[in-house]
N, CA, C and O atoms as a GROMACS GRO file, in nm:
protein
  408
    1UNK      N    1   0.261  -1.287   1.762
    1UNK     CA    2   0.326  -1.198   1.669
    1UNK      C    3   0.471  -1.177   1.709
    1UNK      O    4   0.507  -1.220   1.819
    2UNK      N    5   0.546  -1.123   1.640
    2UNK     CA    6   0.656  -1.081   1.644
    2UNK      C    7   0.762  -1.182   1.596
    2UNK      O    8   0.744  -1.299   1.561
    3UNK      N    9   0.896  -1.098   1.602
    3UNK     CA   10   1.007  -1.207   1.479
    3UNK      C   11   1.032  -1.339   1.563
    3UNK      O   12   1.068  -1.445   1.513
    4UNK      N   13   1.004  -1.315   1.716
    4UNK     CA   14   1.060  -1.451   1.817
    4UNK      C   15   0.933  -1.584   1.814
    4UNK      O   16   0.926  -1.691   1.876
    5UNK      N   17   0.822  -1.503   1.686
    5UNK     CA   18   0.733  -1.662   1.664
    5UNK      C   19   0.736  -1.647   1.510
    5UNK      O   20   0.667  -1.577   1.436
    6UNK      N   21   0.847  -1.742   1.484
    6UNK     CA   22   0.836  -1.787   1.373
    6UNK      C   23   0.755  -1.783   1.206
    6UNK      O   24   0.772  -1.749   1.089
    7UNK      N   25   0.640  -1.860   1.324
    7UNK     CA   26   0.556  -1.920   1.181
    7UNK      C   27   0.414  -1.839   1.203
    7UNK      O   28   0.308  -1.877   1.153
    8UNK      N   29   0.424  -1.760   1.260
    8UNK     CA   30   0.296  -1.612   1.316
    8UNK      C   31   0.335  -1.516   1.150
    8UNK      O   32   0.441  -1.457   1.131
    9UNK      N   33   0.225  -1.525   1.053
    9UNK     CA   34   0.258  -1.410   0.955
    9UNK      C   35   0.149  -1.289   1.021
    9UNK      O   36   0.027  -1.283   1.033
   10UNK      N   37   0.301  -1.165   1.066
   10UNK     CA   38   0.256  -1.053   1.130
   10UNK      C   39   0.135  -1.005   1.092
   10UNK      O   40   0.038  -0.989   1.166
   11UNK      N   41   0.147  -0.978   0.954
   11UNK     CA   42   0.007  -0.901   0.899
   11UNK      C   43   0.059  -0.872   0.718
   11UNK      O   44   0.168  -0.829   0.679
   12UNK      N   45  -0.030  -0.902   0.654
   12UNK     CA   46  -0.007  -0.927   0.514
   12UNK      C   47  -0.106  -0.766   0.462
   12UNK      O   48  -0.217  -0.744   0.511
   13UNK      N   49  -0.057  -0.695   0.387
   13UNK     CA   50  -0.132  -0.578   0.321
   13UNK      C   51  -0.118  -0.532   0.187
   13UNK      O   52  -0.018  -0.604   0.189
   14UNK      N   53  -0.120  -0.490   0.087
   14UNK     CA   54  -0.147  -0.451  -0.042
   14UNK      C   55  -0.123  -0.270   0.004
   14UNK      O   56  -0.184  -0.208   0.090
   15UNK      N   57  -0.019  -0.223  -0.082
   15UNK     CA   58  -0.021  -0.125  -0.129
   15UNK      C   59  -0.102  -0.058  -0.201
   15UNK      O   60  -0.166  -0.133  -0.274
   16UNK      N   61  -0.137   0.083  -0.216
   16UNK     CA   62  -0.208   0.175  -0.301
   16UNK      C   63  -0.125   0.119  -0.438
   16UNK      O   64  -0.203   0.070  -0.520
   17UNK      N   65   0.006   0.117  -0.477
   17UNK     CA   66   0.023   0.083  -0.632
   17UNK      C   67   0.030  -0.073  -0.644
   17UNK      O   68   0.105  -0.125  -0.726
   18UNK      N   69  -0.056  -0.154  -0.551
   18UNK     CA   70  -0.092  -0.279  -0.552
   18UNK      C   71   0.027  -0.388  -0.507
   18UNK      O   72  -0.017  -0.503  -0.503
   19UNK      N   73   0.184  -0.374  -0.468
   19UNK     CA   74   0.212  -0.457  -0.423
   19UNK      C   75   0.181  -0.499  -0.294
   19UNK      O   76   0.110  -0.435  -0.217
   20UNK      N   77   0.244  -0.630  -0.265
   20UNK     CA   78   0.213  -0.706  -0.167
   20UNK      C   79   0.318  -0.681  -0.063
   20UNK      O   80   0.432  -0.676  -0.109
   21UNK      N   81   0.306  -0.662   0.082
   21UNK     CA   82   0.409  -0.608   0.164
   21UNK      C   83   0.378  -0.744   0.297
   21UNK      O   84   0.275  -0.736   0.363
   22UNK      N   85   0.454  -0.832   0.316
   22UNK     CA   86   0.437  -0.872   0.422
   22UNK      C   87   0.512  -0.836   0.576
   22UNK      O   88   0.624  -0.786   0.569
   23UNK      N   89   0.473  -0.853   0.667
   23UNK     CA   90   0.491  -0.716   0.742
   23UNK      C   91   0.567  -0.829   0.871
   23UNK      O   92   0.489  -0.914   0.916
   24UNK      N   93   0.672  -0.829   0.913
   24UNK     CA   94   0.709  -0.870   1.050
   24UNK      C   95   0.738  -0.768   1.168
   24UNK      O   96   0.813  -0.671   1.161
   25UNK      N   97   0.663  -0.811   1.281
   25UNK     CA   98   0.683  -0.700   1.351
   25UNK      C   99   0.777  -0.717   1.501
   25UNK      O  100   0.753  -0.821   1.562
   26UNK      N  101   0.846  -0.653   1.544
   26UNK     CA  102   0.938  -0.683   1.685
   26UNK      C  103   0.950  -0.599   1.718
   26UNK      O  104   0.987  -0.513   1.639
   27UNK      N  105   0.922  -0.556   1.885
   27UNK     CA  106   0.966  -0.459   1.975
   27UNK      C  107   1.043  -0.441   2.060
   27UNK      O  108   1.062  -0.342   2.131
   28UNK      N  109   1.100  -0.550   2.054
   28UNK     CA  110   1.235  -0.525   2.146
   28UNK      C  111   1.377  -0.498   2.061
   28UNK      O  112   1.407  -0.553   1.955
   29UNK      N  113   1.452  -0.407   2.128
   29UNK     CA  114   1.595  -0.343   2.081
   29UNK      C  115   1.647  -0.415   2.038
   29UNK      O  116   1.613  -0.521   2.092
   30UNK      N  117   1.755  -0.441   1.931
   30UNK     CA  118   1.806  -0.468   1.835
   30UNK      C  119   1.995  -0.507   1.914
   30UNK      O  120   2.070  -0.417   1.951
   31UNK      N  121   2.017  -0.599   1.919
   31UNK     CA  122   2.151  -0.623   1.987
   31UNK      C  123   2.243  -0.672   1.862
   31UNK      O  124   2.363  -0.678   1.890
   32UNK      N  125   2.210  -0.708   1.735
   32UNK     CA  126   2.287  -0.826   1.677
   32UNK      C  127   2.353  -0.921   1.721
   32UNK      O  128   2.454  -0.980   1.681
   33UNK      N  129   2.280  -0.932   1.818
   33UNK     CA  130   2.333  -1.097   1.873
   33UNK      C  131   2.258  -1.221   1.782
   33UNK      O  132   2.160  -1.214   1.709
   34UNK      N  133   2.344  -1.338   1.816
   34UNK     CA  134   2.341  -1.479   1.753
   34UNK      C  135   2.191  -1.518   1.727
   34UNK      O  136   2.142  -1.566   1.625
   35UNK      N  137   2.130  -1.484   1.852
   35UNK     CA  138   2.003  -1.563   1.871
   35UNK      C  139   1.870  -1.450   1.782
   35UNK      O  140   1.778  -1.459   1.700
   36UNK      N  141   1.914  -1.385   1.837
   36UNK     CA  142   1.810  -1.265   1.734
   36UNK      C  143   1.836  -1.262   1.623
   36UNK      O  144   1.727  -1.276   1.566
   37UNK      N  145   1.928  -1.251   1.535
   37UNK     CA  146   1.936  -1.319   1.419
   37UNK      C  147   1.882  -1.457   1.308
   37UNK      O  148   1.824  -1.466   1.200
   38UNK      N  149   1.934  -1.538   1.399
   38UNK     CA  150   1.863  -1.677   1.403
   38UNK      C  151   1.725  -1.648   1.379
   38UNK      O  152   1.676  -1.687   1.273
   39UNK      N  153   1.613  -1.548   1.508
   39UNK     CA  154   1.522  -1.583   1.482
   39UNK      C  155   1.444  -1.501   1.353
   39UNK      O  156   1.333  -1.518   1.303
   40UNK      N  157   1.544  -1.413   1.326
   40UNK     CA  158   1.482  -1.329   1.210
   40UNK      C  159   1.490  -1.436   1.082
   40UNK      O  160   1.400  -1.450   0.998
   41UNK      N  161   1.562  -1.477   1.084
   41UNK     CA  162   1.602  -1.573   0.956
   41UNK      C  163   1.504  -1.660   0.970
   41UNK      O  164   1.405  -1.638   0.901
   42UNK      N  165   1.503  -1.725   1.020
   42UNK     CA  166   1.363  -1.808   1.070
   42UNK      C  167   1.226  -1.742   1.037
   42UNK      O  168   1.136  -1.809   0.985
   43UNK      N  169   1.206  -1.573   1.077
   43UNK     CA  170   1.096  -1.570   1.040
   43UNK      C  171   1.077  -1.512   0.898
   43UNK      O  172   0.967  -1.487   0.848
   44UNK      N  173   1.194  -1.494   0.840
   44UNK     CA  174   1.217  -1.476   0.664
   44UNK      C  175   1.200  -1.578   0.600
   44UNK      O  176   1.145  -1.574   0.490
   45UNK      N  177   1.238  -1.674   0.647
   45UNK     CA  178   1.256  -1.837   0.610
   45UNK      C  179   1.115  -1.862   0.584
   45UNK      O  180   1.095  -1.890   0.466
   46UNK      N  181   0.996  -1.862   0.667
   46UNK     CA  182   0.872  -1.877   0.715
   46UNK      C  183   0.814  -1.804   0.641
   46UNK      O  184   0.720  -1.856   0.581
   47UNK      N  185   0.842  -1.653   0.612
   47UNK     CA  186   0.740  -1.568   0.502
   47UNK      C  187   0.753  -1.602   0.383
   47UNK      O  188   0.657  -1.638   0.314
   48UNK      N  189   0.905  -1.594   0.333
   48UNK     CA  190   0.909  -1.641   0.230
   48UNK      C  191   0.864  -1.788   0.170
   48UNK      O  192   0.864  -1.822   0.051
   49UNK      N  193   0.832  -1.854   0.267
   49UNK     CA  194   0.770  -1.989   0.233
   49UNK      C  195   0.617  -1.964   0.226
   49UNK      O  196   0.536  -2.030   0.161
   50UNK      N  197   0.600  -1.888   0.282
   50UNK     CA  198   0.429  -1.858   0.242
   50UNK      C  199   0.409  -1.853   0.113
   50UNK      O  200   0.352  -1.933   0.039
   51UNK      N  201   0.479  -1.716   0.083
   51UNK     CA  202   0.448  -1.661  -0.048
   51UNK      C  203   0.468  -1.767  -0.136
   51UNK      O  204   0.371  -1.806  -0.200
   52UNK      N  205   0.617  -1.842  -0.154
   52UNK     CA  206   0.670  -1.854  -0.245
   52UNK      C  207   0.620  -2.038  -0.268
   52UNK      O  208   0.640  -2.100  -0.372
   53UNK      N  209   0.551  -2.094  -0.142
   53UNK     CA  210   0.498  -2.232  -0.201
   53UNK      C  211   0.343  -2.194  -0.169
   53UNK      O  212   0.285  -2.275  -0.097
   54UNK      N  213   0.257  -2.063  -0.218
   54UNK     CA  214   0.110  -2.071  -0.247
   54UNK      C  215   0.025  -2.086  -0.131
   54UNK      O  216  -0.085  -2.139  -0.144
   55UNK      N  217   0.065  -2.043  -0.016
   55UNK     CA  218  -0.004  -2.082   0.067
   55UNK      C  219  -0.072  -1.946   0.098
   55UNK      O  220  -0.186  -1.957   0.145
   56UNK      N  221  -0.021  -1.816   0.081
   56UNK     CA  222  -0.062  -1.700   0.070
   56UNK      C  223  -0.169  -1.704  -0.059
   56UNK      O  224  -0.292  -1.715  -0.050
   57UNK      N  225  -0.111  -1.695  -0.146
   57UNK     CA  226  -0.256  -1.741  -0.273
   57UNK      C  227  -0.373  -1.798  -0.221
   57UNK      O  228  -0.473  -1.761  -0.283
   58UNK      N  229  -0.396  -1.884  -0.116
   58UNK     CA  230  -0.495  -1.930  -0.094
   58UNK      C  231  -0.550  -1.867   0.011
   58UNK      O  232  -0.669  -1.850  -0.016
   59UNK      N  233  -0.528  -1.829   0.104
   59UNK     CA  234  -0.552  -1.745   0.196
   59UNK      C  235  -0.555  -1.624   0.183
   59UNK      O  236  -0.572  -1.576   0.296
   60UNK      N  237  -0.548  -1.531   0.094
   60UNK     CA  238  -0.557  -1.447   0.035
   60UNK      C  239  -0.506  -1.414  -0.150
   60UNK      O  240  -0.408  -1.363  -0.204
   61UNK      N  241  -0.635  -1.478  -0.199
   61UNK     CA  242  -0.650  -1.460  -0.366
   61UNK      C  243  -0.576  -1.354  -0.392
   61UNK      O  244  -0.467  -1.355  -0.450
   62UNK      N  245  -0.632  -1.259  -0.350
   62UNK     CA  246  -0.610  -1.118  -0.419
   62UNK      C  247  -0.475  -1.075  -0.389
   62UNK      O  248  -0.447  -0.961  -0.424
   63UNK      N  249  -0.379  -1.147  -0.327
   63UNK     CA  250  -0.229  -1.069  -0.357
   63UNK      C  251  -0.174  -1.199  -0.528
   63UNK      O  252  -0.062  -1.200  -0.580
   64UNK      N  253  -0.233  -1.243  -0.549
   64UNK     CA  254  -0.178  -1.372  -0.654
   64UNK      C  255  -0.143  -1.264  -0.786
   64UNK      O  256  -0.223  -1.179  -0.824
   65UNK      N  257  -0.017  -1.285  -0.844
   65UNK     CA  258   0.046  -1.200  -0.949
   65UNK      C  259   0.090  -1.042  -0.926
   65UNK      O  260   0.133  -0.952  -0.999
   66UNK      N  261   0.051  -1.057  -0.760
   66UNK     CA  262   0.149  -0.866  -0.746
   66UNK      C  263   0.311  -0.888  -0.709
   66UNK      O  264   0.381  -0.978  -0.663
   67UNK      N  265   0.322  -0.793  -0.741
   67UNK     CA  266   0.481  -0.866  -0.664
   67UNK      C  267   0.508  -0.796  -0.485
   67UNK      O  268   0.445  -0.713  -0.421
   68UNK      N  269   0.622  -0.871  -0.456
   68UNK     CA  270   0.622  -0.885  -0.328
   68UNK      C  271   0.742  -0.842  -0.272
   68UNK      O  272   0.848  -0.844  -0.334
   69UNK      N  273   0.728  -0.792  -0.127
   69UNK     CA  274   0.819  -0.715  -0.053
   69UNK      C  275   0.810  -0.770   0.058
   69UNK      O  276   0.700  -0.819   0.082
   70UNK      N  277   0.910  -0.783   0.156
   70UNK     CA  278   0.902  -0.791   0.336
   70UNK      C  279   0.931  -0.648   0.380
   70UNK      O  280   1.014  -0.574   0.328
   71UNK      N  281   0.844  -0.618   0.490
   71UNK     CA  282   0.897  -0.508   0.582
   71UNK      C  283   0.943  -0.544   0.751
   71UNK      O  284   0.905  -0.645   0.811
   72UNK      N  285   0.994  -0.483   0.783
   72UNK     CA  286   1.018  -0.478   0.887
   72UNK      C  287   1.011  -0.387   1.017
   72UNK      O  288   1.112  -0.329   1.057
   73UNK      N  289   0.884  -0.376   1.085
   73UNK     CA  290   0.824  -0.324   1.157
   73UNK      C  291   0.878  -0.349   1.314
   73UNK      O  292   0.849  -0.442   1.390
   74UNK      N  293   0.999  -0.191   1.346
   74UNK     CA  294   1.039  -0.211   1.470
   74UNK      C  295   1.007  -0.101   1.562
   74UNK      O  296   0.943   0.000   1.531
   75UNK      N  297   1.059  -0.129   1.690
   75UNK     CA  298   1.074   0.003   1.759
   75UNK      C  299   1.168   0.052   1.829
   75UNK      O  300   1.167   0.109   1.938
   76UNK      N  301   1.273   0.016   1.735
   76UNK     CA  302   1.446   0.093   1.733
   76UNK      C  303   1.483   0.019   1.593
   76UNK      O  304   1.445  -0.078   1.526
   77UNK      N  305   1.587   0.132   1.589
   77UNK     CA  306   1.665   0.098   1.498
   77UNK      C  307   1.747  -0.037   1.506
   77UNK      O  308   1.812  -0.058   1.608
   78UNK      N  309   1.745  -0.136   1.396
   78UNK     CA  310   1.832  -0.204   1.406
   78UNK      C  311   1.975  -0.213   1.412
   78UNK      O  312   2.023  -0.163   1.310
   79UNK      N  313   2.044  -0.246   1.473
   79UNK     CA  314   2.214  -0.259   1.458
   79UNK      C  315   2.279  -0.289   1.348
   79UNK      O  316   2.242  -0.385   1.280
   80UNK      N  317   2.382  -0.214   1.316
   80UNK     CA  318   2.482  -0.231   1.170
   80UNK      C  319   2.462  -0.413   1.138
   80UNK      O  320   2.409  -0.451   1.034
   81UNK      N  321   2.505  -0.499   1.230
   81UNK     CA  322   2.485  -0.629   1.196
   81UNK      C  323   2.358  -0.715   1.140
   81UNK      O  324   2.359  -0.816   1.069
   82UNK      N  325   2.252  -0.644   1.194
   82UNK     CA  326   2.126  -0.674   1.149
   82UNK      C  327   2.092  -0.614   1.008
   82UNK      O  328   2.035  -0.676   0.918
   83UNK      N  329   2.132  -0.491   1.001
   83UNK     CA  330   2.100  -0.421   0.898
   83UNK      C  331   2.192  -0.462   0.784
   83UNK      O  332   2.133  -0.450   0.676
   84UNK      N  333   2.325  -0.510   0.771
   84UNK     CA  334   2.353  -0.588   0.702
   84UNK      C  335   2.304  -0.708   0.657
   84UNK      O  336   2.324  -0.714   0.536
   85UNK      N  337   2.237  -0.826   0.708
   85UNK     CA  338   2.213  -0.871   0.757
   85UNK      C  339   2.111  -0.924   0.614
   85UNK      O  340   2.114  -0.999   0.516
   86UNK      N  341   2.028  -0.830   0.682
   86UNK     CA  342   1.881  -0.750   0.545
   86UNK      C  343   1.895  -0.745   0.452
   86UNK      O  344   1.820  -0.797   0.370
   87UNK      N  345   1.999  -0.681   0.423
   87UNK     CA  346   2.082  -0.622   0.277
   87UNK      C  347   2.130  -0.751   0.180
   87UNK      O  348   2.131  -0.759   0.057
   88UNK      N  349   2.181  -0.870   0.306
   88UNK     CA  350   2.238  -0.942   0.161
   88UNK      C  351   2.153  -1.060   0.179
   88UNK      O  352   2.191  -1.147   0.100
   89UNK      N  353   2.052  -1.100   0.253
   89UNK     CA  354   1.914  -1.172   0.256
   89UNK      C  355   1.838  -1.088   0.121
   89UNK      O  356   1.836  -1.141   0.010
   90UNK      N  357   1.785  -0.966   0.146
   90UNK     CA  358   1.738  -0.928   0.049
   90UNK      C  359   1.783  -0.994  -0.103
   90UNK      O  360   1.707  -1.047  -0.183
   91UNK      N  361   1.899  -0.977  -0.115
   91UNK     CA  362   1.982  -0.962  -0.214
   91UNK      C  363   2.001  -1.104  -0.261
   91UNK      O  364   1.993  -1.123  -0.382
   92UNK      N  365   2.019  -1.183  -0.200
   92UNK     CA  366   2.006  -1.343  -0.211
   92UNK      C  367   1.900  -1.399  -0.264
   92UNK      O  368   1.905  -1.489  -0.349
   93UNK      N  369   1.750  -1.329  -0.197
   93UNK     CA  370   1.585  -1.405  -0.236
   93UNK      C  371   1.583  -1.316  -0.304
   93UNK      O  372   1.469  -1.330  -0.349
   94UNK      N  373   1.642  -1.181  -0.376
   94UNK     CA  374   1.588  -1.119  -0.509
   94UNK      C  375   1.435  -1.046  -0.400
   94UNK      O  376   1.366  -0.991  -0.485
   95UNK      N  377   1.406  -1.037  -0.342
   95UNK     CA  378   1.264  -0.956  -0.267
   95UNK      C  379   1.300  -0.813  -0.183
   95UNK      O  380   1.389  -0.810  -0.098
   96UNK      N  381   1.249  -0.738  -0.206
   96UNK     CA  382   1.308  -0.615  -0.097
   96UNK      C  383   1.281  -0.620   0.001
   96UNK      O  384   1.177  -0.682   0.026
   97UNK      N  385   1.339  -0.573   0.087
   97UNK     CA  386   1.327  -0.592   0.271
   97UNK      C  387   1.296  -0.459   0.329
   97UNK      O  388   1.394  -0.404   0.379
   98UNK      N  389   1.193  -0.399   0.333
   98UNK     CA  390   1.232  -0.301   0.397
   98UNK      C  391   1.252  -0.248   0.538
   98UNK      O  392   1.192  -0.323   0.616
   99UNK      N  393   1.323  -0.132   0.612
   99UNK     CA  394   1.255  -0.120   0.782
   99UNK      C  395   1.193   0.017   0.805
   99UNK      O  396   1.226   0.120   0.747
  100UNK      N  397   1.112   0.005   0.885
  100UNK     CA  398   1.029   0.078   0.955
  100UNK      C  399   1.003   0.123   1.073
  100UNK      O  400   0.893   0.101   1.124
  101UNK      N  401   1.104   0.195   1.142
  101UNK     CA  402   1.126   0.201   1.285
  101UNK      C  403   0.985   0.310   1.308
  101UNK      O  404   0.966   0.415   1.248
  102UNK      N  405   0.919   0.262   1.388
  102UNK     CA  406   0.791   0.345   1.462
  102UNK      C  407   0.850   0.411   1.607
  102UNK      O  408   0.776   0.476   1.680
   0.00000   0.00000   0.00000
């Protein structure tokens, strides 16, 4: 698990008003450095390829026709650079990103 393995989908869940939330999770502090970046993109790169070439559909029917969100499950806040970061990724794949500092 976590954003530094890639192709690990954290944990996939369904909302009470039925969307689909796929969930990445990382516990280590947030630097906006090069490489942590990289690997977030990588593991956006990787979710969004689930969803978006059917491989989630098959492995789980029942998210097929909800619509879909990423979250982001940390334990700090991310850095202005990261959190930008989010914002125009989001904004690019049209999917919401959200974070979730625990």
């Amino acid at each position: 698990m976590g954003v530094e393995n890639p192709k690990v989908i954290d944990l996939v869940t369904i909302t009470t008003a039925g969307d689909v939330v796929l969930v990445m999770i990382d516990d280590r502090p947030w630097d906006g450095g090069v490489v942590r970046l990289a690997q977030l993109q990588d593991k956006i790169n990787h979710y969004l390829a689930f969803a978006l070439d059917g491989d989630m559909f098959v492995k789980f029917p029942q998210t097929r026709g909800r619509p879909l969100s990423l979250r982001l499950d940390c334990s700090t806040e991310p850095d202005a650079r990261t959190r930008e970061f989010l914002v125009a990724v989001a904004t690019q794949v049209d999917v919401p990103i959200a974070v979730n500092v625990r």
